[in-house]
C-alpha positions as CSV (number, residue, x, y, z in Angstrom):
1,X,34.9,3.1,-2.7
2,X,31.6,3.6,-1.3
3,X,29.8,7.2,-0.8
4,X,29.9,6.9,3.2
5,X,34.0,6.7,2.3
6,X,34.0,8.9,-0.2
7,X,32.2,12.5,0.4
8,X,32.8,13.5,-3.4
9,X,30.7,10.2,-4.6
10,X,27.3,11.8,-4.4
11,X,24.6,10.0,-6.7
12,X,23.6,12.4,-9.7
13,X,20.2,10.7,-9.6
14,X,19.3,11.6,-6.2
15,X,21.5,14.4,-5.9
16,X,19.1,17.1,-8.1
17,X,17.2,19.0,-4.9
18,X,13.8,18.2,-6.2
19,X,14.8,14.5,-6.3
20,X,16.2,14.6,-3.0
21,X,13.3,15.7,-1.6
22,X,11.0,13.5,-3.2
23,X,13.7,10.4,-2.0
24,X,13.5,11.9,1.4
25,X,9.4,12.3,1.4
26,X,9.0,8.3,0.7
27,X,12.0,7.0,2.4
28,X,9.1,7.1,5.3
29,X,6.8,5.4,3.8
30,X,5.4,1.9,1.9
31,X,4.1,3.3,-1.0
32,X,1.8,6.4,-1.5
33,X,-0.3,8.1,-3.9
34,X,1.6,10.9,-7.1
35,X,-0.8,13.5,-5.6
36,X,0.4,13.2,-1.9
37,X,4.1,13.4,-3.0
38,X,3.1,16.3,-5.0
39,X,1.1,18.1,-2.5
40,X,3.3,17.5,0.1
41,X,6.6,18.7,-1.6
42,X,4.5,21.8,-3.6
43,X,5.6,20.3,-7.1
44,X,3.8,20.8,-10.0
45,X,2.2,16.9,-12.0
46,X,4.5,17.7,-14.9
47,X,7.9,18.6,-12.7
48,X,7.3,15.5,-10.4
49,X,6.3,12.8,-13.4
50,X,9.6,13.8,-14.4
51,X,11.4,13.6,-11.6
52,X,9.4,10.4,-11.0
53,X,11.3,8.9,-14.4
54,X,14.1,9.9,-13.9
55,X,13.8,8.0,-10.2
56,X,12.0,4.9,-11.8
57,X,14.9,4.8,-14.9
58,X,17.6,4.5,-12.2
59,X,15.6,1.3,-10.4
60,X,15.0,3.7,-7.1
61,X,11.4,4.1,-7.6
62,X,8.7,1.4,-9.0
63,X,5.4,4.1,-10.3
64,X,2.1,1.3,-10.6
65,X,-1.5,2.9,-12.0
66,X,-4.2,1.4,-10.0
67,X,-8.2,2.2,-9.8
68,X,-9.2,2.0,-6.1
69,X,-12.4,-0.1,-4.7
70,X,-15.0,2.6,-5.6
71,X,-13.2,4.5,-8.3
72,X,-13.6,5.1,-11.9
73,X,-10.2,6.6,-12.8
74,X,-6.5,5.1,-12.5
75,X,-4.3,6.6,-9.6
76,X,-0.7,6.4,-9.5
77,X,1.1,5.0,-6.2
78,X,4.8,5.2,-5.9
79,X,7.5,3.4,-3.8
80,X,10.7,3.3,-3.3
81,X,12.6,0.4,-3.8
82,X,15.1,-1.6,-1.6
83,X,18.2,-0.1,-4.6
84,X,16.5,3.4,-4.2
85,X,16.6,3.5,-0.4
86,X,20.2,2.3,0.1
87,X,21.1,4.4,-2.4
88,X,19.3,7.3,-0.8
89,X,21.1,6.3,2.6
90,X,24.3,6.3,0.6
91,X,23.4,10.1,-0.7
92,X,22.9,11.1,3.1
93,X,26.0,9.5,4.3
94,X,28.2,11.2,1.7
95,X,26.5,14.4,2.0
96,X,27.1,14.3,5.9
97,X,30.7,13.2,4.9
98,X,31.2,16.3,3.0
99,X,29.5,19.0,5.4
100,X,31.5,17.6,8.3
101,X,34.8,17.5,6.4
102,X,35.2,14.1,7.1
């Protein structure tokens, strides 16, 4: 039974809110840089590189160090990948599922 079917089958992963946000944040986008997650959702580096594993343990999110043209010092850029996002739209159905008592 899938999550749209069934509004009980919400995904633990995704499910925590700071997860959830961070899932909803780069949903919309390629790939972006740890600080602009971090910024952007007013998370502390420690509470989102957890959250981050936790993401990248499950497959949903792939976390690559890079050093920029210019730059002296590694960066990390997350994405979400194709198992993260339909299991993010998954999360979404379900939860609509259960708040309209379907």
């Amino acid at each position: 039974m899938s999550a749209a079917s069934d509004p009980l089958a919400l995904d633990e992963v995704i499910h925590a809110p700071r997860r959830l946000a961070i899932c909803a944040f780069l949903q919309r986008l390629d790939e972006t840089e740890f600080a602009v997650v971090r910024d952007a959702l007013r998370i502390s580096d420690s509470a989102l590189s957890k959250h981050l594993a936790v993401l990248s343990e499950a497959g949903y999110v792939v976390l690559e160090k890079r050093i920029g043209p210019g730059e002296a010092r590694y960066r990390t850029w997350v994405r979400m990948t194709l198992l993260g996002r339909a299991a993010f739209r998954d999360h979404v159905a379900a939860l609509r599922a259960l708040v309209d008592g379907v």
